[in-house]
C-alpha positions as CSV (number, residue, x, y, z in Angstrom):
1,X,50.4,-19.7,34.5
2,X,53.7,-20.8,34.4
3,X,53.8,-20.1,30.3
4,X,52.3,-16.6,31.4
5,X,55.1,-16.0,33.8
6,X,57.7,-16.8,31.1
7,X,56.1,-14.5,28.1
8,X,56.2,-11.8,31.0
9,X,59.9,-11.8,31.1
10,X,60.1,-12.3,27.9
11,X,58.6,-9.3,27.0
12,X,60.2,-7.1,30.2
13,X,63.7,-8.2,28.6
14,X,62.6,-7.1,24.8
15,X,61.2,-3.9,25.9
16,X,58.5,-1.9,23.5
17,X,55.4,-1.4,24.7
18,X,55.3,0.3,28.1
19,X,51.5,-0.8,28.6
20,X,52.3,-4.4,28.3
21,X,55.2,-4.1,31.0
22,X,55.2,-6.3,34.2
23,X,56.8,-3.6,35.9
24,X,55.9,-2.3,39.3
25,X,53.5,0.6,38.4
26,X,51.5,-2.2,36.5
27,X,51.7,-4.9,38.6
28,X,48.5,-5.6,40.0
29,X,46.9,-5.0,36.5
30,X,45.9,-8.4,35.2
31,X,43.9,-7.5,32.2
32,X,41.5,-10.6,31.2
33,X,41.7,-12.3,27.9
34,X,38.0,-13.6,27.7
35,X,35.6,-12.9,24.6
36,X,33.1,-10.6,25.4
37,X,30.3,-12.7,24.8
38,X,31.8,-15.3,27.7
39,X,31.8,-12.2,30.2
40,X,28.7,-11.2,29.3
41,X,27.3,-15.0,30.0
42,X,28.6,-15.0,33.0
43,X,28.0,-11.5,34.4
44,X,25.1,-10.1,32.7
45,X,22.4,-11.0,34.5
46,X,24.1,-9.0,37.2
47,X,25.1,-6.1,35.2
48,X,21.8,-5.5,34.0
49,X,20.2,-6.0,37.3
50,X,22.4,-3.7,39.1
51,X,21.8,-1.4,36.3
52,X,17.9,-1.5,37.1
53,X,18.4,-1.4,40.9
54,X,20.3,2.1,40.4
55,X,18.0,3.4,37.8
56,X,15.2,2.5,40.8
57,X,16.9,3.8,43.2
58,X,19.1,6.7,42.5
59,X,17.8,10.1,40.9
60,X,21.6,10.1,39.2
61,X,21.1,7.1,37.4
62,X,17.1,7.5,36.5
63,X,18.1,11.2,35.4
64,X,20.4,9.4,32.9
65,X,18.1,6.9,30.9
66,X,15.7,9.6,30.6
67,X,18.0,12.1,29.2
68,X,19.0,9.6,26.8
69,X,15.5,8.6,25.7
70,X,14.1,12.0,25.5
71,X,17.2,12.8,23.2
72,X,17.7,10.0,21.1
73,X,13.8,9.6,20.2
74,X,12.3,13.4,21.3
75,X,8.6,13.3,20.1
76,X,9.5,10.2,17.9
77,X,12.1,9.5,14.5
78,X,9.3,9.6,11.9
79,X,9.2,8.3,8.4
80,X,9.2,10.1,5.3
81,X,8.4,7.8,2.3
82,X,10.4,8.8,-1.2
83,X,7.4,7.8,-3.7
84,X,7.3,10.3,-6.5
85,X,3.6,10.1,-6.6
86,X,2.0,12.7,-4.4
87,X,-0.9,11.4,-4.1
88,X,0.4,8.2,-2.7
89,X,3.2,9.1,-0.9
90,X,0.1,11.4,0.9
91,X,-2.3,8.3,1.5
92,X,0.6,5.9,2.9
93,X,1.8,8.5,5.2
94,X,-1.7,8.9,6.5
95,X,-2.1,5.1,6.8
96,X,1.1,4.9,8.8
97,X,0.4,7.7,11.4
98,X,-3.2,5.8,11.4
99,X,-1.0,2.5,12.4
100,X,1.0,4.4,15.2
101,X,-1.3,4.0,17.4
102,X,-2.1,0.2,17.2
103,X,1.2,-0.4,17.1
104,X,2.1,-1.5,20.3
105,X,0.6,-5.0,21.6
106,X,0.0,-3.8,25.0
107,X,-1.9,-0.9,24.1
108,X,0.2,1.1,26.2
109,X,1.6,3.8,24.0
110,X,2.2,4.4,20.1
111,X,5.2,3.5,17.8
112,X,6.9,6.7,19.2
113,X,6.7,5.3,22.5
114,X,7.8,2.4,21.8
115,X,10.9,4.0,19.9
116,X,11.6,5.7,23.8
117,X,11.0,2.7,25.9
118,X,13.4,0.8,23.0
119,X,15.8,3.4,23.4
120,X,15.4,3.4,27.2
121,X,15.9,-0.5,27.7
122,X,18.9,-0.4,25.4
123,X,20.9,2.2,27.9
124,X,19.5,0.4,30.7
125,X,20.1,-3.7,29.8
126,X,22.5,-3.5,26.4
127,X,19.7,-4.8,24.3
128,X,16.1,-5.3,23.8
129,X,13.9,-7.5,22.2
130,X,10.7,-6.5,19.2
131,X,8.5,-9.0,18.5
132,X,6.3,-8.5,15.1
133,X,2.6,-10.4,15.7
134,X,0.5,-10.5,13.3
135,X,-2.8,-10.2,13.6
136,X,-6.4,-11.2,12.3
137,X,-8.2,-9.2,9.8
138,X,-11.6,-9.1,11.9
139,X,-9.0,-7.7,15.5
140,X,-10.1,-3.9,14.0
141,X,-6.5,-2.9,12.8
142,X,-5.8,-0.2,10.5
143,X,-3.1,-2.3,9.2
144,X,-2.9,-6.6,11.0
145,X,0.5,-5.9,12.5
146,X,1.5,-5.1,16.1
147,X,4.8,-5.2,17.9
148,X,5.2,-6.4,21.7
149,X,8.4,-5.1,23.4
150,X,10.6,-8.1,25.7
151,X,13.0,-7.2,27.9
152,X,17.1,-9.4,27.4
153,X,15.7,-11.1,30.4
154,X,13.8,-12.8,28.3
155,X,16.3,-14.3,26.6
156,X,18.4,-16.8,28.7
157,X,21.9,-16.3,28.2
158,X,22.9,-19.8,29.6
159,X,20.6,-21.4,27.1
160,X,24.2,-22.8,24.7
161,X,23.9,-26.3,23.0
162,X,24.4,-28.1,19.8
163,X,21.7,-29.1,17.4
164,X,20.9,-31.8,15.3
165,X,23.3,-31.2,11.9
166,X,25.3,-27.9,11.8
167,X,22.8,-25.7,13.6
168,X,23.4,-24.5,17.5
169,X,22.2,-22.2,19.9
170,X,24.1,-19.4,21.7
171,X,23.1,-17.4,24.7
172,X,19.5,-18.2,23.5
173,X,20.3,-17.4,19.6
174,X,19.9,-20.1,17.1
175,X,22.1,-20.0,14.3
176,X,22.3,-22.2,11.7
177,X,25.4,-23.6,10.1
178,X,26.8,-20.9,8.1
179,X,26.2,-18.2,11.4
180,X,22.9,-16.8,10.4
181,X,20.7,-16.4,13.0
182,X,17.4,-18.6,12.5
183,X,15.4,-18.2,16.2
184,X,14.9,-16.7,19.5
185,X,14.2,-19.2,22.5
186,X,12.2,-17.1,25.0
187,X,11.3,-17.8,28.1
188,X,7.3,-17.8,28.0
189,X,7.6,-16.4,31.8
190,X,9.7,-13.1,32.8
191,X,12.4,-14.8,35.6
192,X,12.0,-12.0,38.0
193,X,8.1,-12.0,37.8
194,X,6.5,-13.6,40.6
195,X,2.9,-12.6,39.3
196,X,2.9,-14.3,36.2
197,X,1.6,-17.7,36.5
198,X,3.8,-19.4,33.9
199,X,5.6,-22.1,34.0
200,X,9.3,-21.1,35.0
201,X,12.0,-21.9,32.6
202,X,9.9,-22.8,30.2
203,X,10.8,-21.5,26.6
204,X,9.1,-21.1,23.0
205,X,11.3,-20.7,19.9
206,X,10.5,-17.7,17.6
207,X,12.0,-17.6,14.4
208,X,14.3,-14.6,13.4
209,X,12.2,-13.2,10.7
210,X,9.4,-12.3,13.5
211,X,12.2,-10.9,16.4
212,X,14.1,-7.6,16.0
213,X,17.3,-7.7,18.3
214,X,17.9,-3.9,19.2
215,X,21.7,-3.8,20.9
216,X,24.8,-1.1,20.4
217,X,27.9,-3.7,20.2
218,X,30.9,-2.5,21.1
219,X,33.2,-5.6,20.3
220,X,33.2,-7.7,17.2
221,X,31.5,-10.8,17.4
222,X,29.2,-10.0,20.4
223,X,25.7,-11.7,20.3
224,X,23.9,-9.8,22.9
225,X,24.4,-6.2,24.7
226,X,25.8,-4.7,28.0
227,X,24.7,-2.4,29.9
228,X,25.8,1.3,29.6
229,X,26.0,1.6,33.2
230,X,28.9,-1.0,33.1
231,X,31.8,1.4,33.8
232,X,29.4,3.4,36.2
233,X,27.5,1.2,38.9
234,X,31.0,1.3,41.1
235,X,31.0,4.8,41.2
236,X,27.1,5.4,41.4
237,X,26.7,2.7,44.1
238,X,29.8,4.6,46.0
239,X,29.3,7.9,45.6
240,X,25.7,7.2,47.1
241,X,27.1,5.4,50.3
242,X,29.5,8.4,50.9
243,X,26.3,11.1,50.7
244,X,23.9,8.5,53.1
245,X,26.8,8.5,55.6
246,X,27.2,12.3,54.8
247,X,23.9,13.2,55.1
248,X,23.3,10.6,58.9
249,X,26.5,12.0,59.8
250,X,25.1,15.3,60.2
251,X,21.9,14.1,61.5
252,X,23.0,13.1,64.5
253,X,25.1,16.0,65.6
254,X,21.9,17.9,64.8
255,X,20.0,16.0,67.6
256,X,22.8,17.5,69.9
257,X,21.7,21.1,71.2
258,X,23.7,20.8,73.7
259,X,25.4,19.4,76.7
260,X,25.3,19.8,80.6
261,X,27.9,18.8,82.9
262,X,27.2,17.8,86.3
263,X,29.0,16.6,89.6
264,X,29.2,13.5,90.3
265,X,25.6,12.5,91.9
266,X,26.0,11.1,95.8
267,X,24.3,8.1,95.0
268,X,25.4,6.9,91.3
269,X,22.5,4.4,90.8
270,X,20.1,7.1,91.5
271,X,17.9,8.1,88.4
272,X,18.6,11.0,86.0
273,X,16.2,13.4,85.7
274,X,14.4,13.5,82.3
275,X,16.1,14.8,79.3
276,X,15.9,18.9,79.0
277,X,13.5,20.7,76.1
278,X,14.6,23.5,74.9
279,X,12.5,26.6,73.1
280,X,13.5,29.4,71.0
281,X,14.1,31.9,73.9
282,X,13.9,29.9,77.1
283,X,15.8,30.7,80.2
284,X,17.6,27.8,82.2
285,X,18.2,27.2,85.6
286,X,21.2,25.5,86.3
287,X,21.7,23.6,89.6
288,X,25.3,24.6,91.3
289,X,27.9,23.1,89.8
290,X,26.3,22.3,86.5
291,X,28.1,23.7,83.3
292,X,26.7,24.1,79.7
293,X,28.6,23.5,76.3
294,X,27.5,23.4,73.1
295,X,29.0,20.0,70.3
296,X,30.9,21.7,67.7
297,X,28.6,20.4,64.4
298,X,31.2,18.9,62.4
299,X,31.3,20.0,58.6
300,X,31.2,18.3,55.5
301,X,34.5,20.4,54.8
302,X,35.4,22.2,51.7
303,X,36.6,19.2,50.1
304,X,32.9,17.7,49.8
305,X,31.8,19.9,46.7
306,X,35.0,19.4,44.2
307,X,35.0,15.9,45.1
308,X,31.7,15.6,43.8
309,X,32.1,17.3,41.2
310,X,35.2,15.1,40.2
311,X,33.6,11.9,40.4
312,X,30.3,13.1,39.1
313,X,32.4,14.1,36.0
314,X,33.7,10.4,35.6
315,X,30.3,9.2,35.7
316,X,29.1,11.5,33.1
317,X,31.8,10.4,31.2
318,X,31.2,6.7,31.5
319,X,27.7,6.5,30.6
320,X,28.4,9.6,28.0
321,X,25.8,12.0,29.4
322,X,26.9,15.6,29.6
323,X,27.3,16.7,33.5
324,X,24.7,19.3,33.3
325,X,22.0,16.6,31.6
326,X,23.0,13.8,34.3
327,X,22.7,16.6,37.3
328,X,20.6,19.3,36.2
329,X,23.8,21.9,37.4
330,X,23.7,24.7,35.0
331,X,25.8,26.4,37.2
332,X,29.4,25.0,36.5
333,X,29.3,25.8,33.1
334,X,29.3,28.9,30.7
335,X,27.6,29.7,27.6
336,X,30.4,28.9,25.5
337,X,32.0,25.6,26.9
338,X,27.3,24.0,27.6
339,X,27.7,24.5,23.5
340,X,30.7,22.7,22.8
341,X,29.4,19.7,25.4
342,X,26.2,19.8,23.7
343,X,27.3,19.3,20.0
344,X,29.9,16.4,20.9
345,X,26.7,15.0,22.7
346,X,24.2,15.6,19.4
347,X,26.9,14.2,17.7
348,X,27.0,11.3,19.4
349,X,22.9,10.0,19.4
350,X,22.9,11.3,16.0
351,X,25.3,8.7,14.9
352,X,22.9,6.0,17.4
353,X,20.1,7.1,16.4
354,X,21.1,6.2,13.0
355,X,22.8,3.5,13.2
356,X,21.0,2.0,16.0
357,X,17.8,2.5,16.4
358,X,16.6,3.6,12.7
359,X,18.9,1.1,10.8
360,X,17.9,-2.0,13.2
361,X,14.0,-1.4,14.6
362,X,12.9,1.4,12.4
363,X,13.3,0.4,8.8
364,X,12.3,-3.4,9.8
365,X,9.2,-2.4,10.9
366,X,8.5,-0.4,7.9
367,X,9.4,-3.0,5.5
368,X,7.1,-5.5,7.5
369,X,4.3,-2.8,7.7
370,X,4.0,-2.1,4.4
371,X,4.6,-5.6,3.2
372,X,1.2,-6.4,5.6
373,X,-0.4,-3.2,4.4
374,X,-0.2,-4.5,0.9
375,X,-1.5,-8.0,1.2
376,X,-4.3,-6.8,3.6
377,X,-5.6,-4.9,1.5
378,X,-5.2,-1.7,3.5
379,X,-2.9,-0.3,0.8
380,X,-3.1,-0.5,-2.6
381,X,0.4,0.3,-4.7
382,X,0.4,-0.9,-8.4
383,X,3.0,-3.1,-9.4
384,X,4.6,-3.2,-5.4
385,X,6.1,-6.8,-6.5
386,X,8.3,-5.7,-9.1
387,X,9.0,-2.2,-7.1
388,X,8.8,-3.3,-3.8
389,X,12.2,-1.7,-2.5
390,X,11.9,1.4,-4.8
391,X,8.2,1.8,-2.6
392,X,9.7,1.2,0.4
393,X,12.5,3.7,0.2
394,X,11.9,6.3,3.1
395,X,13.9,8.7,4.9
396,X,14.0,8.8,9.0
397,X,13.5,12.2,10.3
398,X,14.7,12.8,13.8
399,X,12.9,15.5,16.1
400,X,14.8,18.9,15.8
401,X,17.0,19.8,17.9
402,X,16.5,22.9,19.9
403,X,18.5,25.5,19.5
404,X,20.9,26.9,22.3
405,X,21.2,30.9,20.3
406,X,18.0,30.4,17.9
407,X,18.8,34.0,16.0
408,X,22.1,33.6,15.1
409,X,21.1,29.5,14.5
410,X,18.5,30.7,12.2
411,X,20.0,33.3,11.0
412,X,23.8,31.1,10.0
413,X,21.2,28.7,8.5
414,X,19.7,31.1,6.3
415,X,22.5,32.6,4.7
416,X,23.7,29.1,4.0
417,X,20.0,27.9,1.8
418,X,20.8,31.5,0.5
419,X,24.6,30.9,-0.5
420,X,23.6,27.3,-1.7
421,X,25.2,25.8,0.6
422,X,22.6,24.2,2.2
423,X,19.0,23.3,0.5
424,X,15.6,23.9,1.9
425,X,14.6,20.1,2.1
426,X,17.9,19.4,4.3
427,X,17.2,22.3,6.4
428,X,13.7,20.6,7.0
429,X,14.7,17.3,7.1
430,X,17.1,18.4,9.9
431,X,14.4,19.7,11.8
432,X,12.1,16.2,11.5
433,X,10.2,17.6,8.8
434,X,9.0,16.5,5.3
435,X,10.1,19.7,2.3
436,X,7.2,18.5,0.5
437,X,4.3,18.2,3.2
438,X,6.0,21.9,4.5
439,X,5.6,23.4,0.7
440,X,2.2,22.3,0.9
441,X,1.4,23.8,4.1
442,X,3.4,26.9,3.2
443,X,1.2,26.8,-0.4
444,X,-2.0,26.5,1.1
445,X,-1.5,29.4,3.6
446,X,-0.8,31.5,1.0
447,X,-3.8,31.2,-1.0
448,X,-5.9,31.4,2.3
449,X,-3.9,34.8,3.1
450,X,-4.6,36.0,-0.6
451,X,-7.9,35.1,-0.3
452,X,-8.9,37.1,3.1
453,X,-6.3,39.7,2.4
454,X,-3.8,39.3,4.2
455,X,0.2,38.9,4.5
456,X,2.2,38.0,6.9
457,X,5.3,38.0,5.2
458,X,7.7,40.5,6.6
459,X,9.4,43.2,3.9
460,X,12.5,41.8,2.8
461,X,11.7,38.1,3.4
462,X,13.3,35.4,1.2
463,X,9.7,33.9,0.9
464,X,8.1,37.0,-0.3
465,X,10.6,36.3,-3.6
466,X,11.9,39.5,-6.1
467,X,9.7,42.6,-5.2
468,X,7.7,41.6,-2.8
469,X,8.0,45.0,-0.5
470,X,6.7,47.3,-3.3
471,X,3.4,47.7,-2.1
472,X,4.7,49.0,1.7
473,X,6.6,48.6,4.5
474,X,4.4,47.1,6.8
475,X,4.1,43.9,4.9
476,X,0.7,43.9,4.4
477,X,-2.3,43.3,2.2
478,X,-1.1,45.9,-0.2
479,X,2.4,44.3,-1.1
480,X,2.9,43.2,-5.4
481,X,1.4,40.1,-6.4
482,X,5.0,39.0,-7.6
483,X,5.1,37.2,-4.3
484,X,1.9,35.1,-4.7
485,X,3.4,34.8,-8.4
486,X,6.7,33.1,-6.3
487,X,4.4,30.2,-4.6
488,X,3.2,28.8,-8.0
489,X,0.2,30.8,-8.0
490,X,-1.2,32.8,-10.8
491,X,-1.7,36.6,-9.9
492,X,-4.7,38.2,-10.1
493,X,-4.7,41.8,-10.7
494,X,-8.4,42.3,-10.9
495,X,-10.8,44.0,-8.1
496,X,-12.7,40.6,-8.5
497,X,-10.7,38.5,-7.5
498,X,-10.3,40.3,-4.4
499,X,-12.5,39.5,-1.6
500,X,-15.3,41.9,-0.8
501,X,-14.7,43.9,2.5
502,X,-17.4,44.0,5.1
503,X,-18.5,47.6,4.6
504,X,-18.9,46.8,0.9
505,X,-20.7,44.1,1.1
């Protein structure tokens, strides 16, 4: 302290920095110098149960998670493999959307789910915990692999010793002597789970090649995650007292219709008569003497709503969730300033969901599902050994984002394929779809359309390709076979190879 003191002065008489002043606007700001990972240790467990408490208990807070889910994972970030070999690339898709739905240990939901209640836990406690179990060939799985989700309560974060030559363990993380991590220790029993029969306290090590550790880090060196609701339980927890004591306040002037004054009674231990009902149009009677008033209701003032607002704001802020997605009020903003919210807020679970979720659980499971896929049996890739990362090379495809204008979206993004700008399998890929499996689709239709007679291509279309509104305006059956020509078809010209209509048949 005293060494403290001194540097204080120090730095008061040397001037610079007005942030690191001991001045009187900062006085009472004593900023602590602890590592992250010691605060965390200490204050976690309290964080993160907090955390769950609000999320339990106030629509605020659940409103929060879930917009963060539904928008990081949508209906699921879905591979698309790179293997030049369609045929392949077609059967190890299938396999994997096959897998999906064995995927999780509990049998609760698929991959995708999982992907949500990952995303979910990591807003919610800072981290979350995958672990890979593999399974026997005669358990019925399309591929021997499922994943079984643990909470970071799991993981005890006083759990810190040494180990027997270089190795140690922090906050329940083994590392061995050159900081790689080498093991989890679990509890085998949830702390907080009176229902589980489990010895308490007990723990089983895992090693690190069968755990995924899902956390955002926002210092260097941290070993396990915080809470987003960190910089947000004061204010949640607050700003839910103040609307209770709002909301009793004017409960109880509301039980006050009103009030009757009397004389003084002759006899002041005598009993009052019984408390007076009133009904929509009654008459009273008053005795002489007696004197009705009404309570003047008090109001929640016009000060109530903006200060709402205002510390709604902050909240938003710190758990960086647009107002409108945290409150559901559509009403404070307009068109133009929702938009600009919006794409700072895509922005920002674009970057998590890449560098988060697909980077630490997504392309891990892969590689260990198609590892197990291959020695199963289940999938059969020539030569995976030598080619193994060249087979395992995917790309992650988010669920689109829907579109605030969709004509002028679609419309900007059209001129931009059509300027070269911008290809087709981007344009796909940024709506969570696979170019290929689309031109197939697209392919496929057209040939059934050819084959019944029909065209839905509008005149004009880029689809339809050079001259495909000769034949009319309507788009229809009649339109030049240059357009079928476009889709890597060959053109038939002949009244054979046209389907037989029903009167000529």
């Amino acid at each position: 302290m005293a060494f403290e003191a001194f540097r204080q002065r120090i730095g008061s008489i040397i001037g610079g920095f007005d942030a690191a002043q001991a001045h009187r606007r900062l006085r009472g700001f004593r900023a602590s110098r602890t590592h992250v990972n010691t605060l965390i240790a200490t204050s976690g467990d309290t964080i993160t149960a907090r955390a769950r408490w609000l999320v339990r208990n106030n629509g605020y807070a659940a409103n929060a998670v879930e917009s963060f889910a539904s928008n990081v994972v949508g209906d699921g970030i879905k591979p698309s493999s790179t293997i030049a070999d369609a045929a392949k690339k077609e059967e190890l898709q299938a396999l994997w959307l096959a897998w999906t739905d064995d995927a999780d240990a509990e049998g609760l939901t698929d991959f995708y789910g999982l992907q949500r209640r990952a995303a979910r836990e990591v807003f919610l406690s800072g981290e979350v915990f995958i672990r890979i179990r593999p399974r026997r060939a005669e358990d019925g799985l399309t591929v021997p692999l499922q994943l079984q989700m643990l909470p970071a309560e799991m993981l005890p974060l006083d759990m810190n010793r040494t180990l027997p030559g270089a190795g140690l363990i922090r906050q329940g993380i083994e590392f061995d002597g050159i900081g790689r991590r080498v093991a989890y220790h679990f509890l085998r029993r949830h702390p907080g789970d009176l229902t589980d029969p489990g010895l308490a306290g007990e723990t089983v090590r895992v090693p690190a090649g069968d755990v995924i550790h899902v956390l955002d880090p926002v210092e260097a060196g941290q070993l396990r995650g915080v809470s987003r609701f960190a910089a947000a339980i004061v204010k949640l927890f607050t700003l839910d007292l103040y609307d209770d004591a709002e909301l009793e306040r004017k409960k109880i002037a509301a039980m006050f219709a009103m009030f009757i004054t009397s004389p003084a009674p002759e006899t002041p231990l005598e009993p009052t008569e019984e408390d007076l009902e009133v009904e929509p149009g009654q008459v009273v009677r008053l005795d002489p003497g007696e004197d009705v008033s009404t309570p003047a209701t008090p109001d929640s003032g016009g000060t109530y709503e903006p200060f709402q607002y205002r510390t709604l704001l902050q909240i938003a802020a710190a758990l960086g969730i647009p107002y409108g997605y945290l409150t559901g009020d559509t009403a404070k903003g307009n068109f133009s300033n929702t938009r600009i919210s919006l794409i700072e807020f895509r922005r920002r679970i674009s970057a998590w969901q890449h560098g988060v979720l697909v980077y630490q659980l997504c392309r891990a499971v892969w590689v260990r599902w198609m590892d197990t896929a291959v020695l199963s049996g289940a999938l059969d890739l020539p030569g995976y050994e030598s080619q193994r990362r060249q087979y395992q090379a995917c790309a992650w495809l988010p669920t689109k984002w829907d579109w605030i204008d969709p004509m002028k979206d679609a419309s900007a993004e059209i001129l931009q394929i059509e300027a070269g700008l911008k290809s087709r399998t981007q344009a796909l890929a940024e709506r969570g779809y696979d170019a290929e499996q689309v031109d197939r689709e697209i392919a496929a239709e057209r040939k059934r359309e050819r084959d019944l007679g029909l065209d839905f291509r509008r005149p004009g279309s880029p689809a339809q390709g050079p001259g495909g509104a000769k034949g009319g305006d309507n788009g229809g059956p009649d339109q030049s076979d240059d357009a079928d020509t476009a889709d890597g078809e060959e053109a038939d010209d002949s009244a054979d190879a046209k389907p037989a209509r029903k009167d000529e048949t």
